[in-house]
VMD Tcl script that builds the backbone (N, CA, C; Angstrom):
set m [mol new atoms 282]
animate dup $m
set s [atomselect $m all]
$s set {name element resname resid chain x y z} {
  {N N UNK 1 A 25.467 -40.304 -12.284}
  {CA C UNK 1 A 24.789 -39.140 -11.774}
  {C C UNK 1 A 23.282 -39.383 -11.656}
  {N N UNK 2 A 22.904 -40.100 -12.701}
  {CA C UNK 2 A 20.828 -39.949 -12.673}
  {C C UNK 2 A 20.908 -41.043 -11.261}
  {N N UNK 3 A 21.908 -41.800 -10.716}
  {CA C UNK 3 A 21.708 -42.807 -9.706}
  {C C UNK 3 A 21.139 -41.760 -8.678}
  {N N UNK 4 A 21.452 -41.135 -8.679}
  {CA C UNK 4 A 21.628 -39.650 -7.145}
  {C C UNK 4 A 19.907 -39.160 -7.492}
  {N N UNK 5 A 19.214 -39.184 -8.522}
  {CA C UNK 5 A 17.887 -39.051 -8.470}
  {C C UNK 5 A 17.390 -39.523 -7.457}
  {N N UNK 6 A 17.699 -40.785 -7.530}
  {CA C UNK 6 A 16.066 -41.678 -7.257}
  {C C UNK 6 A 16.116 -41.440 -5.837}
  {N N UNK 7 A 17.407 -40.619 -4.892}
  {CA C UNK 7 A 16.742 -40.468 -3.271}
  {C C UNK 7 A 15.866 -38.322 -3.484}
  {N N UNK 8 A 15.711 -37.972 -4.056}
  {CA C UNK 8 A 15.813 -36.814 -4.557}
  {C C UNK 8 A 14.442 -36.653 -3.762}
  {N N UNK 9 A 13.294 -36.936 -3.082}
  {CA C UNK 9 A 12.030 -37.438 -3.113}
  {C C UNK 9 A 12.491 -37.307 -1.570}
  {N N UNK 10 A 13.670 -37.947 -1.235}
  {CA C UNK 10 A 13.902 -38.685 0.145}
  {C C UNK 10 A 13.669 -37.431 1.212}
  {N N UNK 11 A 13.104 -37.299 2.345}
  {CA C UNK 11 A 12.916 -36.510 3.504}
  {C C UNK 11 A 14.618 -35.745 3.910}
  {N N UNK 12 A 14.574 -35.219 4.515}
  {CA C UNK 12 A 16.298 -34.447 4.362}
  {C C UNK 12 A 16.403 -33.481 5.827}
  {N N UNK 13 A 17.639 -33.923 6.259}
  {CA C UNK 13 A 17.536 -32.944 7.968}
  {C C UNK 13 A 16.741 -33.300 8.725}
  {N N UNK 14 A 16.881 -32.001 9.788}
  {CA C UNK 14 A 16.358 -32.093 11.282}
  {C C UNK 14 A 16.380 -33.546 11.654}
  {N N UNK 15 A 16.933 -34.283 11.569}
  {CA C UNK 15 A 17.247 -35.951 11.873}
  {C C UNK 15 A 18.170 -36.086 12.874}
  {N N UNK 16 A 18.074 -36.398 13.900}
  {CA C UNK 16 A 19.482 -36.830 14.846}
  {C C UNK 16 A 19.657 -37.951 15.130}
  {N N UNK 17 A 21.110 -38.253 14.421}
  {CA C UNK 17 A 21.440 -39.387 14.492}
  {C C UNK 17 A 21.489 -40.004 15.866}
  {N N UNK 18 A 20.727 -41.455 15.640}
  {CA C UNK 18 A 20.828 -42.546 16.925}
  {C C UNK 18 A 21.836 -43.284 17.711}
  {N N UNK 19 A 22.120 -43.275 18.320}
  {CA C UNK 19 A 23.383 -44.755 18.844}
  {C C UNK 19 A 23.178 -45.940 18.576}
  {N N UNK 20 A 23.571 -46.507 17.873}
  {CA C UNK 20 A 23.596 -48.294 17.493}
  {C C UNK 20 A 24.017 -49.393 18.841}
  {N N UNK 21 A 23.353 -50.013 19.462}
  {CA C UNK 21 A 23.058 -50.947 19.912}
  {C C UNK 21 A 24.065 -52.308 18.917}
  {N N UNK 22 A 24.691 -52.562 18.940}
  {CA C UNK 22 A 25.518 -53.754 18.331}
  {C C UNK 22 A 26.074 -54.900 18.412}
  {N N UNK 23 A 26.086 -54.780 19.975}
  {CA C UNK 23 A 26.964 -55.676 20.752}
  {C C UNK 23 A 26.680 -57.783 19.989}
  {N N UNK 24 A 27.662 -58.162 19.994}
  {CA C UNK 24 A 27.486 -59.271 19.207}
  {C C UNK 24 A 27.680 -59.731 17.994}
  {N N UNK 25 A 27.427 -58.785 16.888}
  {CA C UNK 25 A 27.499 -58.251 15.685}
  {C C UNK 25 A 29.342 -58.325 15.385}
  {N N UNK 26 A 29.227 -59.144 14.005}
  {CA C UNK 26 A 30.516 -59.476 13.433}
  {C C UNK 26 A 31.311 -58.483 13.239}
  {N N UNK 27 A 31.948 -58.006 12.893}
  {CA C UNK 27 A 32.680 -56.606 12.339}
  {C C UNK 27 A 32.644 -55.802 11.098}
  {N N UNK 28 A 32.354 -54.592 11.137}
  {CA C UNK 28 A 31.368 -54.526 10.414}
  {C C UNK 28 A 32.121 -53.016 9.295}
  {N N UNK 29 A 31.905 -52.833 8.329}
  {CA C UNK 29 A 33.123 -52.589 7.675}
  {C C UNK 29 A 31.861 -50.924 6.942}
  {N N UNK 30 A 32.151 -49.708 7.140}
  {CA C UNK 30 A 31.647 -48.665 6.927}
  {C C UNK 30 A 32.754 -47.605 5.793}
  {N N UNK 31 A 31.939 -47.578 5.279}
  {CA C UNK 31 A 32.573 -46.520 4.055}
  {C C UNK 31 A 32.118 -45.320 3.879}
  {N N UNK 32 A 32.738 -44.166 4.451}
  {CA C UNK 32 A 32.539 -42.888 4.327}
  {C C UNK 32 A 33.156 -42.008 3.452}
  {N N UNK 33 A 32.365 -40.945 2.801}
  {CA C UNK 33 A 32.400 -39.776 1.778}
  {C C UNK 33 A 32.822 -38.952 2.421}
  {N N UNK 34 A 34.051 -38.039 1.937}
  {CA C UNK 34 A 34.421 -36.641 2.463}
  {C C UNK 34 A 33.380 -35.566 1.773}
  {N N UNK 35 A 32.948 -35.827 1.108}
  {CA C UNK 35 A 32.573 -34.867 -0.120}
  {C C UNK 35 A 30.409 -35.471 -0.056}
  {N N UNK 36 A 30.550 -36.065 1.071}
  {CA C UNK 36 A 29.049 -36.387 0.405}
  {C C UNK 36 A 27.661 -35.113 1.146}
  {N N UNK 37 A 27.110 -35.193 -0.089}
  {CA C UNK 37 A 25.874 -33.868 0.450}
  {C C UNK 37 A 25.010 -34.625 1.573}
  {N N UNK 38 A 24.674 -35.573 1.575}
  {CA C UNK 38 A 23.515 -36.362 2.262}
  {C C UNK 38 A 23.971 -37.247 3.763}
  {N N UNK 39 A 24.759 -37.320 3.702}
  {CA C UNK 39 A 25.462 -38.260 5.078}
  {C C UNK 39 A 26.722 -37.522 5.148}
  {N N UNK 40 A 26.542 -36.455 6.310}
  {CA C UNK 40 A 28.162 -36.174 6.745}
  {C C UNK 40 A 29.221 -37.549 7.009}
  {N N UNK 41 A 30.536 -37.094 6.398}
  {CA C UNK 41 A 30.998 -37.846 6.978}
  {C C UNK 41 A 32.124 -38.547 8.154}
  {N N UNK 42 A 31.422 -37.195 9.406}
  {CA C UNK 42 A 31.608 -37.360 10.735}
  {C C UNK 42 A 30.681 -38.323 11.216}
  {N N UNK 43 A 29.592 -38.333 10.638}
  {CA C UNK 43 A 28.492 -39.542 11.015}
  {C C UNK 43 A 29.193 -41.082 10.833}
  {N N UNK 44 A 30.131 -41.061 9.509}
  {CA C UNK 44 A 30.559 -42.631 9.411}
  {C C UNK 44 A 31.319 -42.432 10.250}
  {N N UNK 45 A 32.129 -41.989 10.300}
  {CA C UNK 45 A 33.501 -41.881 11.692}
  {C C UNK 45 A 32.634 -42.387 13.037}
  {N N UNK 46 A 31.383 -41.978 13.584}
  {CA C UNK 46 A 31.263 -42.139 14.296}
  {C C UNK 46 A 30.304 -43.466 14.387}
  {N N UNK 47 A 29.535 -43.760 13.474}
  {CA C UNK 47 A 29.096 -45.593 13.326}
  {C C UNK 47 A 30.066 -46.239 13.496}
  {N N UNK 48 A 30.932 -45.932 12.931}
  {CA C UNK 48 A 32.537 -47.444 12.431}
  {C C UNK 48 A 33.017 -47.535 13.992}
  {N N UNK 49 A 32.772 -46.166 14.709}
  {CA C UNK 49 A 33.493 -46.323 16.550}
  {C C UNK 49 A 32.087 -47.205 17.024}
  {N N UNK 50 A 30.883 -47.135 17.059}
  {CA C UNK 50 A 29.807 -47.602 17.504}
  {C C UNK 50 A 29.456 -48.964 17.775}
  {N N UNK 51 A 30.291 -49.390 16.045}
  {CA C UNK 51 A 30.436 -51.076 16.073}
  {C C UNK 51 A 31.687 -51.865 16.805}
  {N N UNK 52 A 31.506 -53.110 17.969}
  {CA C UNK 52 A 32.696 -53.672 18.077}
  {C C UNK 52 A 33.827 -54.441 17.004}
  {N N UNK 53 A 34.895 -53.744 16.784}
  {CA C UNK 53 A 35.632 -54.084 15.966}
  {C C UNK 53 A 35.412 -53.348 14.784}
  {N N UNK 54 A 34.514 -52.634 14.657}
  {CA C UNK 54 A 34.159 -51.570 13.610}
  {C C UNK 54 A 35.482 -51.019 12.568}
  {N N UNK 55 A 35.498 -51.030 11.190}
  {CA C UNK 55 A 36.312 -50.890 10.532}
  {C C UNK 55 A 35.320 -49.355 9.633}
  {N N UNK 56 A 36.615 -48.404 9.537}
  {CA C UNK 56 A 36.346 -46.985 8.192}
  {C C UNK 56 A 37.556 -47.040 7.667}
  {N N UNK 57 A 36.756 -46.811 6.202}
  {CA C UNK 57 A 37.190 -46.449 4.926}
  {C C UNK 57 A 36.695 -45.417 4.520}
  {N N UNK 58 A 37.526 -44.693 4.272}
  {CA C UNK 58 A 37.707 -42.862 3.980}
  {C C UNK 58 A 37.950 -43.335 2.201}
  {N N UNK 59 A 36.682 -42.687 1.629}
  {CA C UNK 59 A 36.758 -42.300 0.053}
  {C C UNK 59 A 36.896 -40.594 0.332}
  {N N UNK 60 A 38.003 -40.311 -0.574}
  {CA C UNK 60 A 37.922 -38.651 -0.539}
  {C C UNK 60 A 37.266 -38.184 -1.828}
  {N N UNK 61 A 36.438 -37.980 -1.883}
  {CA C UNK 61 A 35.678 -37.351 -3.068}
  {C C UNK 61 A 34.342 -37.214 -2.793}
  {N N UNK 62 A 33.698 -36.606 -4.012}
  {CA C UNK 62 A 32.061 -36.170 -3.688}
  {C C UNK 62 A 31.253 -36.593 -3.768}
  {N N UNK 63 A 29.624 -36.893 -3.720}
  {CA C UNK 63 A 29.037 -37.287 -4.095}
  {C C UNK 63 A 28.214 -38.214 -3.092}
  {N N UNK 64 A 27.180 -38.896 -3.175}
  {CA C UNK 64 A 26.645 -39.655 -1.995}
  {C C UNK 64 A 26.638 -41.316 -2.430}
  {N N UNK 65 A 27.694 -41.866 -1.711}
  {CA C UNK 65 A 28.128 -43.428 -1.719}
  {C C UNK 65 A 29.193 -43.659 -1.838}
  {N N UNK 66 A 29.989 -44.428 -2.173}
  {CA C UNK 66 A 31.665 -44.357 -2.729}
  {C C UNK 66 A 31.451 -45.550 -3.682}
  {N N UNK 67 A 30.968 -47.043 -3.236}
  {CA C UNK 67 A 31.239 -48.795 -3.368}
  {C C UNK 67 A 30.391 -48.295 -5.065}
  {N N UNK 68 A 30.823 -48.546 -5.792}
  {CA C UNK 68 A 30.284 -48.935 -7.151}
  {C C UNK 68 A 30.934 -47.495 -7.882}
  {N N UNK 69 A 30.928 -46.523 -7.325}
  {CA C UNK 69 A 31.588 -45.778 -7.921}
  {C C UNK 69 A 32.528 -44.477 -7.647}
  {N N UNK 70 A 33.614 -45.537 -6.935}
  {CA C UNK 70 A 34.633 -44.542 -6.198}
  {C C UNK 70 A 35.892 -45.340 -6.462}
  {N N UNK 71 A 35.757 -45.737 -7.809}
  {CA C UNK 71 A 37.152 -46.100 -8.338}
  {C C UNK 71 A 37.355 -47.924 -7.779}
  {N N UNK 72 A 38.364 -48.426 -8.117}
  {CA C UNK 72 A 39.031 -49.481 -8.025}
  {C C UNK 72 A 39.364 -49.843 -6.903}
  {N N UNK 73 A 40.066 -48.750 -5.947}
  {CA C UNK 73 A 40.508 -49.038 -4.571}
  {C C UNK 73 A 39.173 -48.776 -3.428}
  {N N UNK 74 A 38.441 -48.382 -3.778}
  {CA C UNK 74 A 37.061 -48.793 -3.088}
  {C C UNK 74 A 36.415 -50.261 -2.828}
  {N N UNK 75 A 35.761 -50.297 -4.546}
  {CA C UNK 75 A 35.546 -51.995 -4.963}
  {C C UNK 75 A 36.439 -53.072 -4.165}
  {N N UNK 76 A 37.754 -53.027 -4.288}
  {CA C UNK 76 A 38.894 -54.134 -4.332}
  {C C UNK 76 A 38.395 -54.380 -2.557}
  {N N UNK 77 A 38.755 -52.807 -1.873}
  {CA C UNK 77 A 38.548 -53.362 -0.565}
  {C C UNK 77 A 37.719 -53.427 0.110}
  {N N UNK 78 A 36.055 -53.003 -0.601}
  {CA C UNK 78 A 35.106 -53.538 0.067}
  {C C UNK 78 A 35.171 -55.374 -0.758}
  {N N UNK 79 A 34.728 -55.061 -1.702}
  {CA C UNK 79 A 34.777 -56.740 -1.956}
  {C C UNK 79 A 35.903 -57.649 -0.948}
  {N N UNK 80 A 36.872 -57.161 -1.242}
  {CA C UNK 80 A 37.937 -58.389 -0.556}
  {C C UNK 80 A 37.217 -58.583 1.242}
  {N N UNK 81 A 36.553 -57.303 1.645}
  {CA C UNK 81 A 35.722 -57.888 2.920}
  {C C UNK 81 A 34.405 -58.554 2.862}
  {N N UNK 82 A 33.835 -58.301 1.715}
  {CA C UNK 82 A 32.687 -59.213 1.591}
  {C C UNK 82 A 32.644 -60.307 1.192}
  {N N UNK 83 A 33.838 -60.813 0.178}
  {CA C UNK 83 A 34.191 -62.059 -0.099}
  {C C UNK 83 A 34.600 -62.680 0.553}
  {N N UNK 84 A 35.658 -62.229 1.485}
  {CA C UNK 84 A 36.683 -62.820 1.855}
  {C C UNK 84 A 37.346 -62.538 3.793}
  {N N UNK 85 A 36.190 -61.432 4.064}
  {CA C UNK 85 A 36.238 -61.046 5.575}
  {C C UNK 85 A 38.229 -60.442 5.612}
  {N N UNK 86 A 38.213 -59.600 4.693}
  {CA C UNK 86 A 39.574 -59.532 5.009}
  {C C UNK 86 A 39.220 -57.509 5.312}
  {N N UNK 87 A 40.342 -57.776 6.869}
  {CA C UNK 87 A 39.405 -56.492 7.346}
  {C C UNK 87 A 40.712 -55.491 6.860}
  {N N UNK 88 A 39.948 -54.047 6.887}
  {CA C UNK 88 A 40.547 -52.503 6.773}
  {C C UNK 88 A 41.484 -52.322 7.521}
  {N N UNK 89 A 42.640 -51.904 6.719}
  {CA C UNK 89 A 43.766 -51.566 8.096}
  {C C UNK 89 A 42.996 -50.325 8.711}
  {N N UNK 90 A 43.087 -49.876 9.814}
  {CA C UNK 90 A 42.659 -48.045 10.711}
  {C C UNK 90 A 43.456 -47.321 9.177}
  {N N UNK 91 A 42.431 -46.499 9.327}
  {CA C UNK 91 A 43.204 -45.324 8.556}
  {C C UNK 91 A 43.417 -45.644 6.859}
  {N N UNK 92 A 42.415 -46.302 6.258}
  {CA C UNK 92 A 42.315 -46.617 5.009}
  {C C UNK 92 A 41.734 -45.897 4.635}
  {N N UNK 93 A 42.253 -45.288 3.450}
  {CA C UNK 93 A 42.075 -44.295 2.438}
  {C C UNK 93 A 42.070 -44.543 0.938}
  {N N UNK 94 A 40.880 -44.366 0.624}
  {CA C UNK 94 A 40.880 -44.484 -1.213}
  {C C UNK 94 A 40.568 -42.750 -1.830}
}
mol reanalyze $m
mol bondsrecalc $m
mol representation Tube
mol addrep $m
């Protein structure tokens, strides 16, 4: 929880999100929060379409981030893509 401080400072809203420019770019593996206050997460849905070959991972729970602390089946399958480029089936859910 004190992790969620340190953006507390951070500027917030009236922001519209940009279109990503990507083309070239390896495949690229996005992890979205159902539950997060700070990044809707219709915004990841719509990065993970932005990138070619773009991969989402749906954490259902709250909070802002999932990777370090959204359980085991988070970790396992971001690591196994950062180690090991092993990509998200569509429709992965932790």
């Amino acid at each position: 929880m004190t992790a969620e401080l340190t953006c507390r400072g951070w500027p917030s809203g009236g922001r519209t999100p940009h279109r990503v420019d990507a083309d070239g770019v390896v495949p690229v593996l996005v992890v979205g929060t159902t539950g997060d206050p700070s990044t809707p997460y219709e915004e990841a849905v719509s990065l993970a379409d932005q990138f070619p070959g773009g991969m989402l991972l749906t954490y259902e729970g709250m909070g802002h981030t999932a990777y370090g602390r959204g359980g085991a089946c988070v970790t396992e399958k971001v690591d196994a893509y950062l180690v090991g480029l092993k990509p998200v089936r569509p429709g992965a859910t932790c």
